[in-house]
C-alpha positions as CSV (number, residue, x, y, z in Angstrom):
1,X,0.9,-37.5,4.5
2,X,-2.5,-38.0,3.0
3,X,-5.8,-39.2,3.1
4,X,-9.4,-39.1,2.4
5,X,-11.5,-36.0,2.9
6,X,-14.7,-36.3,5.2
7,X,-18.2,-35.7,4.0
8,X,-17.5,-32.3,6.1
9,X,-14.4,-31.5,4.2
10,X,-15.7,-31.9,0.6
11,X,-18.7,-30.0,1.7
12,X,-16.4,-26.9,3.3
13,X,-14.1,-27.1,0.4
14,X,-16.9,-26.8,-2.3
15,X,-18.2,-23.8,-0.8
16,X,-14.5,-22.3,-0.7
17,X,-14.3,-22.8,-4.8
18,X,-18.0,-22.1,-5.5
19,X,-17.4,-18.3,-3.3
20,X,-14.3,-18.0,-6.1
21,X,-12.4,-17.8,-2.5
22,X,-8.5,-18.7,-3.8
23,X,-6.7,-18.0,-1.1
24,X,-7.4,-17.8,3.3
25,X,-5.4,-15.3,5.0
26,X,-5.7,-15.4,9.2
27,X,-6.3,-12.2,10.9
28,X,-6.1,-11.1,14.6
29,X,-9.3,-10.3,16.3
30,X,-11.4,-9.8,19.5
31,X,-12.7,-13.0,18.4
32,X,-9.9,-15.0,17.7
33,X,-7.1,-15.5,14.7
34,X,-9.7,-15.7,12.1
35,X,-9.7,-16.6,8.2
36,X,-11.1,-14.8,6.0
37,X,-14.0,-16.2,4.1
38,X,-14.6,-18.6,6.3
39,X,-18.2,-18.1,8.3
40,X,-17.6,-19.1,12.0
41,X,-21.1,-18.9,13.3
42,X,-21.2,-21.6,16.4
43,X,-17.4,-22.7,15.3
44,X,-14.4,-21.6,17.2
45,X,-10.9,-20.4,15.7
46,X,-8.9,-23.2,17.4
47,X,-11.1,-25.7,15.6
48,X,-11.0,-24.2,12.2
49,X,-7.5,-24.2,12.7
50,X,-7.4,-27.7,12.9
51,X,-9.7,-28.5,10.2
52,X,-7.5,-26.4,7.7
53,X,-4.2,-27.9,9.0
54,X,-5.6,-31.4,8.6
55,X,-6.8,-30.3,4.8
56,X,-3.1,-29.5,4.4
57,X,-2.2,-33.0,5.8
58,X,-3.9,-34.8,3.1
59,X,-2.7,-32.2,0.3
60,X,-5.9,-30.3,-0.5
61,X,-5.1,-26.8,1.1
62,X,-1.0,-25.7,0.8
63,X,0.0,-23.9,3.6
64,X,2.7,-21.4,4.5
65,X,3.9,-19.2,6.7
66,X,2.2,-15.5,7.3
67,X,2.1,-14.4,10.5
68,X,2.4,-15.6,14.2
69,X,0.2,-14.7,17.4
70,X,1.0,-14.6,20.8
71,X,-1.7,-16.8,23.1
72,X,-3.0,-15.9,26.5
73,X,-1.8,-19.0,28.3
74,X,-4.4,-18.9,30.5
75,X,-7.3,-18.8,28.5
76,X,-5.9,-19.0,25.0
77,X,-7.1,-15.8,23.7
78,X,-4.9,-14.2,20.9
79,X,-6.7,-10.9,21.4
80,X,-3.6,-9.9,23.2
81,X,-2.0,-6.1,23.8
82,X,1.7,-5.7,24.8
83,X,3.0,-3.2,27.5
84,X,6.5,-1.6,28.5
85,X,7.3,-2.7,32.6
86,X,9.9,-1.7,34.7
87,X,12.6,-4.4,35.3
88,X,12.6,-3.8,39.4
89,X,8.9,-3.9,40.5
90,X,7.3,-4.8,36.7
91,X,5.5,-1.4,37.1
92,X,4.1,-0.9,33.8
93,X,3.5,2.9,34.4
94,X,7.0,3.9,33.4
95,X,7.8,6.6,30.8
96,X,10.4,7.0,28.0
97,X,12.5,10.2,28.7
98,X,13.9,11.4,25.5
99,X,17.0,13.6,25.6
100,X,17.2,16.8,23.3
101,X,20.4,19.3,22.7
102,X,20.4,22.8,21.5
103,X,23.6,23.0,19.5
104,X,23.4,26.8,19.2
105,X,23.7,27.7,23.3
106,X,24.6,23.6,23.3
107,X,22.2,23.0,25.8
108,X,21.0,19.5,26.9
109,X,17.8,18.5,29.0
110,X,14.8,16.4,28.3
111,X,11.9,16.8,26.3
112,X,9.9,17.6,28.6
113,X,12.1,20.4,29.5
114,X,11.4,22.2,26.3
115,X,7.7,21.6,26.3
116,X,5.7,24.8,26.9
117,X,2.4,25.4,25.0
118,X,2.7,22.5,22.1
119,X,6.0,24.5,21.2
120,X,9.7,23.1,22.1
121,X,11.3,26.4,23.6
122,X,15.2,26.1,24.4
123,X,14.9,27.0,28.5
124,X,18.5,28.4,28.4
125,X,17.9,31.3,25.3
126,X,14.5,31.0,24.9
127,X,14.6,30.2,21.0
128,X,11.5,28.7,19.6
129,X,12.6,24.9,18.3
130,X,9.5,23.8,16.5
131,X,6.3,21.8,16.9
132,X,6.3,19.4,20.1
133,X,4.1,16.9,18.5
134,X,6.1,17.2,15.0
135,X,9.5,16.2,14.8
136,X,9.7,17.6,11.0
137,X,9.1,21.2,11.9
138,X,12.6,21.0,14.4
139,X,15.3,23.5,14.3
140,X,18.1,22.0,12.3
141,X,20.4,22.7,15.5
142,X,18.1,20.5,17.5
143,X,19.4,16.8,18.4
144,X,18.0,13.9,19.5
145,X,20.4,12.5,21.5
146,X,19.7,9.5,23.1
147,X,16.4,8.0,24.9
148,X,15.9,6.0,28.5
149,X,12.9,5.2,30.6
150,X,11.8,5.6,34.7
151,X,9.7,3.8,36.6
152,X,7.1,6.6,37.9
153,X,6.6,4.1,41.1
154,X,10.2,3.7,41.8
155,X,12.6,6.6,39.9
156,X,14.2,3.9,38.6
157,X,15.8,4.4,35.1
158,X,17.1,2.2,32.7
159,X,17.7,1.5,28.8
160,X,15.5,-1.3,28.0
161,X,12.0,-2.3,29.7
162,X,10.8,-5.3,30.2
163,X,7.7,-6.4,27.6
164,X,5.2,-7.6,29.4
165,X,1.2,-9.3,27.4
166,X,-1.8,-8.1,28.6
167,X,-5.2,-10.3,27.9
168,X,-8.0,-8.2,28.2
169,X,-10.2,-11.3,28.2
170,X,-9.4,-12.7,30.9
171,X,-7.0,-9.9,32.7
172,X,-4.0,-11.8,32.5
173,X,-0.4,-10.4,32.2
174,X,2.4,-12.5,31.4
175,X,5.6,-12.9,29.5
176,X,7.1,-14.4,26.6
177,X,8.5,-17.2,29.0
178,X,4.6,-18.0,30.0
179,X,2.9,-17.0,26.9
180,X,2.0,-19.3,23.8
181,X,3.7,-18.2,20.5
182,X,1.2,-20.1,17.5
183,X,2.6,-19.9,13.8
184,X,0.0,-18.7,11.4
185,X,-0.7,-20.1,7.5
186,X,-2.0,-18.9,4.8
187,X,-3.7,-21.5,2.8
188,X,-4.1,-21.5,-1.0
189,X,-6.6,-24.7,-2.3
190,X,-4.5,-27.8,-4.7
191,X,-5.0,-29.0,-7.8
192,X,-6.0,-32.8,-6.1
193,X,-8.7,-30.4,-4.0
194,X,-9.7,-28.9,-6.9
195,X,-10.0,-32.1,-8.5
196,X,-12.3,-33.3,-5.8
197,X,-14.7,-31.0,-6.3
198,X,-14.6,-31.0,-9.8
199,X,-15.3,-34.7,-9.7
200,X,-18.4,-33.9,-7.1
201,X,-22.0,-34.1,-8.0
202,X,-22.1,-30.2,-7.6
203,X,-19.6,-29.1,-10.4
204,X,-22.7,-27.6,-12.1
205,X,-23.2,-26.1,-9.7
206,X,-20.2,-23.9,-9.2
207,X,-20.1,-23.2,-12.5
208,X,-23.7,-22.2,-13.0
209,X,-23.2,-18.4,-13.9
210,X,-21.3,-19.3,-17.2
211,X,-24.0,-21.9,-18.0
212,X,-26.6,-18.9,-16.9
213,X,-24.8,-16.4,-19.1
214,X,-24.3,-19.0,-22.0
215,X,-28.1,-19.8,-22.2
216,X,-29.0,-16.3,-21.8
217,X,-27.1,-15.9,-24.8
218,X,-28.6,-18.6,-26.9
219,X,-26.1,-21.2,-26.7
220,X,-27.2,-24.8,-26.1
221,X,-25.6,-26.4,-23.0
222,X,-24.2,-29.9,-22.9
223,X,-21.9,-31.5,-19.7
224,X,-19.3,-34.3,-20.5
225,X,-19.5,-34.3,-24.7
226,X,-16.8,-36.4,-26.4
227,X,-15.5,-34.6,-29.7
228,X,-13.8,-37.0,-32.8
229,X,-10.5,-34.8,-33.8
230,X,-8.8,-35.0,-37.0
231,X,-6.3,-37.3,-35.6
232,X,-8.5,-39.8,-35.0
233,X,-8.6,-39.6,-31.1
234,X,-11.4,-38.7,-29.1
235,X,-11.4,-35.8,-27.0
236,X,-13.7,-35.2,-23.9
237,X,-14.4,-32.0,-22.5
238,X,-16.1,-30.7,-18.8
239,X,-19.2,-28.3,-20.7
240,X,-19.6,-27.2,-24.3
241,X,-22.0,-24.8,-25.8
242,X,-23.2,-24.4,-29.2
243,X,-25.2,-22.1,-31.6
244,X,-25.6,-23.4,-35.4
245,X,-22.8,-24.8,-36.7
246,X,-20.4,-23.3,-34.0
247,X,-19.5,-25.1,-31.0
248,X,-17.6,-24.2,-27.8
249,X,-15.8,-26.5,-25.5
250,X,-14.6,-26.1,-22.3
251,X,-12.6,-27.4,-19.7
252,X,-12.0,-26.6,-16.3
253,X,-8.3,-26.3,-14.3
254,X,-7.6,-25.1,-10.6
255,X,-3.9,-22.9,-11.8
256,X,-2.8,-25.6,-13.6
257,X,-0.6,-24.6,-16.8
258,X,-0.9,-28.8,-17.8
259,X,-4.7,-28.4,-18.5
260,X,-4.3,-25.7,-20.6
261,X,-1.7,-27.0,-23.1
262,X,-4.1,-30.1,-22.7
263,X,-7.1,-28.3,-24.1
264,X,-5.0,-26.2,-26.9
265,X,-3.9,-29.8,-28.0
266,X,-7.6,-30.8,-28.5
267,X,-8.3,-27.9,-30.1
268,X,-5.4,-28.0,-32.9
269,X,-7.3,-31.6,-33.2
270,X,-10.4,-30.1,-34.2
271,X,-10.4,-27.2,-36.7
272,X,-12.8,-24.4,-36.3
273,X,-13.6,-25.0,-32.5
274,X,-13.5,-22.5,-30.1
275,X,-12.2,-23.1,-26.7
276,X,-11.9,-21.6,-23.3
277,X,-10.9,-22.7,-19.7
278,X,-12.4,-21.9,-16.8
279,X,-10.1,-21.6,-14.1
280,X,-10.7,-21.2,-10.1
281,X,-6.9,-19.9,-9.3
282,X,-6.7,-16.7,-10.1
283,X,-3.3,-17.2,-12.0
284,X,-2.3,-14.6,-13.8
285,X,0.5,-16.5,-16.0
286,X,-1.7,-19.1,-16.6
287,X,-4.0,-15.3,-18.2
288,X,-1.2,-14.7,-20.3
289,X,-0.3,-18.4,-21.7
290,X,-4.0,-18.3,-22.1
291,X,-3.1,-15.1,-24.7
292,X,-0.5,-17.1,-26.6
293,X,-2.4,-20.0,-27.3
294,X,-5.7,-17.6,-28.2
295,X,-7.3,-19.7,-25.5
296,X,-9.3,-17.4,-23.2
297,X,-9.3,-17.7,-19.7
298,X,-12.3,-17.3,-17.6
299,X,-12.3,-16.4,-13.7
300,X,-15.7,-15.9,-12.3
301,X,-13.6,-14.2,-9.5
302,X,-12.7,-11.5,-11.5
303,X,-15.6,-8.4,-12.7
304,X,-14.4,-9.1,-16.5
305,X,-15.2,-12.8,-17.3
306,X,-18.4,-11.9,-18.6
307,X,-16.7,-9.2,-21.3
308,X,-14.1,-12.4,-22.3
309,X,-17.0,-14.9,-23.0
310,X,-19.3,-12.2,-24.7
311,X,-16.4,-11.8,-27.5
312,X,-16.1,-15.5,-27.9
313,X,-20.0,-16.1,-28.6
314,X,-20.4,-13.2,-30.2
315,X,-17.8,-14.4,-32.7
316,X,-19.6,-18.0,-33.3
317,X,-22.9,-16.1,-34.2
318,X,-21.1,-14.2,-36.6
319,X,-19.6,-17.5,-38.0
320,X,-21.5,-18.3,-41.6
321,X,-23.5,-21.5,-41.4
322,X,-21.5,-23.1,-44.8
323,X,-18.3,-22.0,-43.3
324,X,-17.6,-24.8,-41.3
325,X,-20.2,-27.7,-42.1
326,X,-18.5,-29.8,-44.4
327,X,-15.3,-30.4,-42.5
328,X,-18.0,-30.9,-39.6
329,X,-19.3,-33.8,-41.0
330,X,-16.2,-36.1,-40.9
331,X,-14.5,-34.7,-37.8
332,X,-17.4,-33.9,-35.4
333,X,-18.3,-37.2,-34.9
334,X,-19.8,-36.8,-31.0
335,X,-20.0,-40.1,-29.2
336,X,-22.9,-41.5,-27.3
């Protein structure tokens, strides 16, 4: 299934890439299963919910499975805490009896038995067993041998309690027959999202601290130039930059590997140019194919994309001006 995105959904999706947020992983809070990255302000969860799964419908966000959360049916809270109840009266003030053994005097009691002063003290020969509240310091002839639980309203004892949900919301308590069991996505943007915004009248924007650190640098800034290769074909490219003779192009990818062999094949078509691809994934293979081609790869996400881009224009100032002029005459044709 797919569709067009709402004003609403371009406008929350643009803010997703220009933030450099890849990836929105749910969490379970006092306020709700909540993503992060995502400002709720006057929003609810459920709703957010709804707006991601509907992104996923028409193939902008791709979701899978992370985690599930179990919902107060009553008033749909996820803030939820689970409790051990008895089986006969649903006590929840029941307590797990744990059953030790001495194997030296082979004596066999409860826990509790042994407890005296944060020590576990054998009751029949009085030999100290170790730490009560640290099962590593035990006597090697100390067993555990088996656990149960009792109802402190009743006496009742038995092997397995029932697991009751508590909602501290509302004060509900209730069981997995009554309670609401939601699944839970993680949501990664597409390439056809990525495209979307890319084709949006705020791609400057988003990629305004390159253009910032390009200028900084000296390097003049043009959006959209078309570049005559060797070949004959034209190549178009999202931004260049260019000091003197030197001349950087660059195109932009969301993760994927196609744009990048892409750009390396315009490059090959135009010798002398340097090249480098911004990309919004955070991919690391698409890092390394970068290497392999000698096509740097630039992720505003990352602390080091300003180091990568400092090399390249560092290495087009040191570029002699006679170098590369006279194949620049017939090649570098630049449409307008």
């Amino acid at each position: 299934m797919s569709g067009v995105a709402s004003d609403s959904e371009k406008e929350f999706l643009i803010s997703l890439v220009e933030r450099g947020v890849e990836r929105l992983e749910p969490k379970i809070t006092p306020d709700g299963a909540q993503y992060n990255d995502i400002e709720y302000k006057e929003t609810d969860w459920e709703t957010v919910i709804q707006i991601l799964n509907a992104l996923e419908a028409k193939e902008l966000l791709k979701g899978k499975d992370f985690d599930r959360a179990i919902i107060c049916p009553n008033c749909n809270s996820p803030h939820v805490y689970s409790k051990y109840a008895c089986p006969i009266d649903h006590s929840i003030f029941i307590r797990k009896v744990t059953l030790l053994r001495h194997e030296h005097d082979g004596y066999l009691g409860e826990l509790r038995d042994f407890e005296k002063d944060g020590r576990l003290i054998c009751p029949q020969c009085g030999q100290d067993l170790g730490s009560a509240y640290d099962k590593s310091t035990w006597a090697s002839n100390l067993k555990e041998v088996g656990f149960s639980f009792e109802c402190e309203h009743n006496k009742h004892r038995f092997e397995r309690p029932l697991v009751m949900h508590f909602c501290p919301e509302c004060g509900s308590m209730f069981d997995y027959k009554t309670a609401r069991y939601m699944p839970l996505k993680a949501y990664t943007i597409t390439q056809k999202a990525f495209e979307l915004v890319k084709s949006s009248s705020d791609t400057e924007k988003i990629i305004k601290p390159i253009v910032d650190y390009l200028k900084a640098n000296g390097l003049e800034i043009q959006y959209g130039l078309e570049v005559k290769g060797v070949s004959g074909s034209t190549h178009k490219f999202d931004l260049a930059a260019s000091v003197g003779s030197s001349l950087l192009v660059i195109d932009y990818s969301f993760g994927d590997s196609r744009m990048l062999v892409a750009l390396l094949g315009k490059k090959l078509d135009i010798p002398g140019v340097e090249a480098a691809l911004v990309d919004f994934s955070d991919n690391e293979e698409l890092v390394n194919l970068g290497k392999v081609y000698n096509i740097p790869i630039i992720d505003t996400g990352k602390g080091d994309w300003a180091k990568t881009l400092e090399i390249v224009t560092e290495r087009m100032k040191k570029t002699p001006e006679g170098k590369k002029e006279t194949p620049r005459r017939s090649i570098w044709e630049r449409i307008r």
